[in-house]
C-alpha positions as CSV (number, residue, x, y, z in Angstrom):
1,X,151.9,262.8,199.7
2,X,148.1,261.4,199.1
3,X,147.9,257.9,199.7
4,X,145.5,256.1,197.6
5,X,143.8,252.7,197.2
6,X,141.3,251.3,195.1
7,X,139.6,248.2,195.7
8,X,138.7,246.0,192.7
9,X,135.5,246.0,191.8
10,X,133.0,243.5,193.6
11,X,131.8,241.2,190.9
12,X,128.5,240.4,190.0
13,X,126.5,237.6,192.0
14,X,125.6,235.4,189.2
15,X,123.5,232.7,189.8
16,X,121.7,230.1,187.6
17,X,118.2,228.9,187.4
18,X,117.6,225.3,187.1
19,X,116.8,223.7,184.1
20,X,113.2,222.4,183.2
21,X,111.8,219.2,184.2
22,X,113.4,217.4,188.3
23,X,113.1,219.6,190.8
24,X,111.2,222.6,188.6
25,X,108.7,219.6,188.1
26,X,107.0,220.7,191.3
27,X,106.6,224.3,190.1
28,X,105.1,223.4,187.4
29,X,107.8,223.3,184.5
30,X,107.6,220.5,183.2
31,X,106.4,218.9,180.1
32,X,105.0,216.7,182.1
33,X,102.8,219.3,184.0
34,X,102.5,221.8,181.6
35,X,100.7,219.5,178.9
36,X,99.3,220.7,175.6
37,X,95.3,218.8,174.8
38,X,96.3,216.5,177.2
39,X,99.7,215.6,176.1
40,X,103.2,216.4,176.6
41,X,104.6,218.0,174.0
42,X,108.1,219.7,173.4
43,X,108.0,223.9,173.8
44,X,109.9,226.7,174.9
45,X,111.0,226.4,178.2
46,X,110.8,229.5,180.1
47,X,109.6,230.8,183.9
48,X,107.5,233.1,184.8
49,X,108.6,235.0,187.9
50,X,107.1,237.0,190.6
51,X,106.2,240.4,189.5
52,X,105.9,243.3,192.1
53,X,104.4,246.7,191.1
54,X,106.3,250.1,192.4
55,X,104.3,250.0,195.4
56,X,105.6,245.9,196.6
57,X,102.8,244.6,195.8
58,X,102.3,241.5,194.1
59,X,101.0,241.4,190.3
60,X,98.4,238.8,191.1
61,X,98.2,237.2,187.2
62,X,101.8,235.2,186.6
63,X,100.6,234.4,182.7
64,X,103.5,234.8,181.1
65,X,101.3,236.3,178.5
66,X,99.9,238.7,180.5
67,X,103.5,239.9,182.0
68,X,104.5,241.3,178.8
69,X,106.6,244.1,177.9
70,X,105.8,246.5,174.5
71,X,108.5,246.3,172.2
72,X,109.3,249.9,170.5
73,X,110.9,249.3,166.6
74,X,113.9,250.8,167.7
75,X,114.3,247.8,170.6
76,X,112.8,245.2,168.1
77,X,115.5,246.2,165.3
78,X,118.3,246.1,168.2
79,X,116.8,242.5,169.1
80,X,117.3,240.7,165.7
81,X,121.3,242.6,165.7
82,X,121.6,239.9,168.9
83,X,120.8,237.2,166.5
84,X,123.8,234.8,164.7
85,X,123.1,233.2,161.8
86,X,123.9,229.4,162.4
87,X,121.8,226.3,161.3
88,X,119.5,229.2,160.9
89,X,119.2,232.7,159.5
90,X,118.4,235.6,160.9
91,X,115.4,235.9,159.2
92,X,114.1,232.5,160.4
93,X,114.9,233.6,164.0
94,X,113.2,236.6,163.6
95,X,109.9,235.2,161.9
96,X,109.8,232.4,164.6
97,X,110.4,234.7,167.4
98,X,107.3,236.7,165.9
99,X,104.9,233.7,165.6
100,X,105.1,234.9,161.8
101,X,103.6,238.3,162.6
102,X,100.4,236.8,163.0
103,X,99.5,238.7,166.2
104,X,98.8,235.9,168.1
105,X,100.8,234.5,171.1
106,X,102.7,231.2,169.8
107,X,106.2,232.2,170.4
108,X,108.7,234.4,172.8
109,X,107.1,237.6,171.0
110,X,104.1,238.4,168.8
111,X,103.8,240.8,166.3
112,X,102.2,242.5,163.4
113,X,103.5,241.7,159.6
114,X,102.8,240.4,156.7
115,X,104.0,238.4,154.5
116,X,106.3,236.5,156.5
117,X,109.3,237.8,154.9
118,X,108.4,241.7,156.1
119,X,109.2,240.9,159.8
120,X,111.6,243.9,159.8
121,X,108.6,246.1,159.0
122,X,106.4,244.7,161.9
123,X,104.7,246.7,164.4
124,X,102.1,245.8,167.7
125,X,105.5,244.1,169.0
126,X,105.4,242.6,172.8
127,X,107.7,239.9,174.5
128,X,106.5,237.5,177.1
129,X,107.4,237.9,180.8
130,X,109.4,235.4,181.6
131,X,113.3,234.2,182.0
132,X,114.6,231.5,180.4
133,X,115.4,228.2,182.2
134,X,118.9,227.0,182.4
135,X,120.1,230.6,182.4
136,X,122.1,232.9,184.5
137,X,120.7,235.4,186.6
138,X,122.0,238.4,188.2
139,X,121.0,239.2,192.2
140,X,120.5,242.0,193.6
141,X,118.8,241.6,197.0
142,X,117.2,238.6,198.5
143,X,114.0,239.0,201.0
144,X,111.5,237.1,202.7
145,X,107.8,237.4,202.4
146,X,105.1,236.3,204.3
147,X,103.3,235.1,201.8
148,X,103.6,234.9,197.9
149,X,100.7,233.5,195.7
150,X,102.3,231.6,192.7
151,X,100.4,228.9,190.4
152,X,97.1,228.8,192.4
153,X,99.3,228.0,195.9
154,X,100.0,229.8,198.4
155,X,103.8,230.2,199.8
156,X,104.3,231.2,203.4
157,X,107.8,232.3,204.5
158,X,109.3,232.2,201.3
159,X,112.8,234.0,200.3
160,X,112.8,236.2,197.1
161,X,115.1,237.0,195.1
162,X,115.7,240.2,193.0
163,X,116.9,239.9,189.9
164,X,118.5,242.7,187.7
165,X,116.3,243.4,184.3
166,X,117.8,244.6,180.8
167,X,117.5,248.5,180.6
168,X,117.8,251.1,177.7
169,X,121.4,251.6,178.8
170,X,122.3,247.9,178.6
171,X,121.9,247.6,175.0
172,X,125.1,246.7,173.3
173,X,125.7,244.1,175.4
174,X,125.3,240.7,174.2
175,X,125.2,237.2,175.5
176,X,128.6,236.5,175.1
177,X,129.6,239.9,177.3
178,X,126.5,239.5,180.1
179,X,124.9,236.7,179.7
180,X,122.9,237.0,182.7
181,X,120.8,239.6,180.9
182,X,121.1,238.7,177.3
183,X,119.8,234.9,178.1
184,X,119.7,232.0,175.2
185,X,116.2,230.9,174.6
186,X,115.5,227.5,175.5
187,X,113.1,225.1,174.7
188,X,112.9,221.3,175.3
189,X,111.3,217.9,173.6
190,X,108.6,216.4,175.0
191,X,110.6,214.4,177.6
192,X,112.0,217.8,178.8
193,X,115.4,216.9,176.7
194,X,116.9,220.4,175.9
195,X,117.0,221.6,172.1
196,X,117.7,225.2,170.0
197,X,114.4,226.1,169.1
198,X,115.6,228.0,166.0
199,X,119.6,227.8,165.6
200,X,120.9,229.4,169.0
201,X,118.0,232.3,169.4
202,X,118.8,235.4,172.0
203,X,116.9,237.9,174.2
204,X,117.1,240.7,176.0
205,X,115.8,240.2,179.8
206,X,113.1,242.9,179.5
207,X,109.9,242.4,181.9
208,X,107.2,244.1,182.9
209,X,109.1,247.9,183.2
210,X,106.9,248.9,186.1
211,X,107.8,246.3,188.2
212,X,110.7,244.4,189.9
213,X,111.3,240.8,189.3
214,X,111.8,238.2,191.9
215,X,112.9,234.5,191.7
216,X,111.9,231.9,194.2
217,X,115.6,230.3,195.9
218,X,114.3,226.9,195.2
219,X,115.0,227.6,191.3
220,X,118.7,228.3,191.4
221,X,121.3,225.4,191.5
């Protein structure tokens, strides 16, 4: 007779990154730090993390902007199927999520349409590089470096932590199945009060493709 035992299956370690504004004030995310002509004004809230190439070594620029992941059409039309219509329509997501396919960085994506009503027909699609604050992560290894440049400051003997990205094989999943890689956009007022930028907006965790993504400790609860 075979004897044999199966262990359940070792869940995920879920973590979740602090919300804007108190302690993220000293990184930076705040609208309090990050002011727009001088003033604080409400906007999406999101963090950019540390970006390390295939090689370990750190993408020096952390502009969110910069950071950004192409977008095929495929991926884009799988992106607005996350979307639930609520105060808002999908299409209203979609076009604000898009900037209004100006081209221009604005929103969580930019892309290519016009008018405002052909967003479904856009192309020259990207998505920032960032994760969205208030939201869970997955870890998948924790390490300490030396030294990590982030915002113009230099951090010596830091802890990393490596968070798991959204791949090709993860679509179908949704927020309400993994939410620590289908993550609720979030945005705040001006006194860093959270608020639904659009209805309840969602997006995929896609970052830079080449690279792994690491989160300082200090900004998990």
């Amino acid at each position: 007779m075979n004897l044999s035992i199966t262990f359940p299956a070792q869940s995920a370690n879920i973590r979740t990154l602090k919300p804007w504004g108190d302690a993220m004030r000293a990184w930076g995310y705040s609208t309090s730090e990050k002011l727009i002509n001088g003033q604080r004004m409400g906007q999406f809230s999101h963090i950019v993390p540390v970006m390390l190439d295939a090689n370990g070594n750190q993408i020096a620029d952390g502009s969110a902007n910069t950071l950004f992941s192409n977008i095929s059409a495929a991926e884009y039309q799988k992106i607005a199927a996350l979307q639930i219509p609520d105060s808002k329509s999908v299409d209203a997501k979609m076009q604000w999520l898009t900037n209004g396919g100006n081209g221009q960085w604005g929103c969580p994506m930019r892309a290519t349409y016009n008018p405002s009503a052909n967003w479904r027909n856009a192309t020259d699609i990207d998505l920032i590089g960032g994760v969205w604050a208030g939201q869970q992560v997955e870890i998948l290894e924790s390490r300490i470096f030396a030294a990590v440049r982030y915002n113009n400051k230099t951090y010596t003997t830091v802890t990393l932590y490596r968070i798991r990205t959204f791949q090709p094989a993860d679509w179908g999943k949704t927020y309400a199945t993994h939410p620590w890689l289908v993550q609720k956009v979030t945005a705040v007022s001006a006194d860093d009060t959270p608020l639904e930028p659009q209805g309840v907006v969602y997006l995929p965790l896609i970052l830079t493709r080449a690279a792994s993504c690491w989160v300082f400790g200090e900004w998990l609860v």
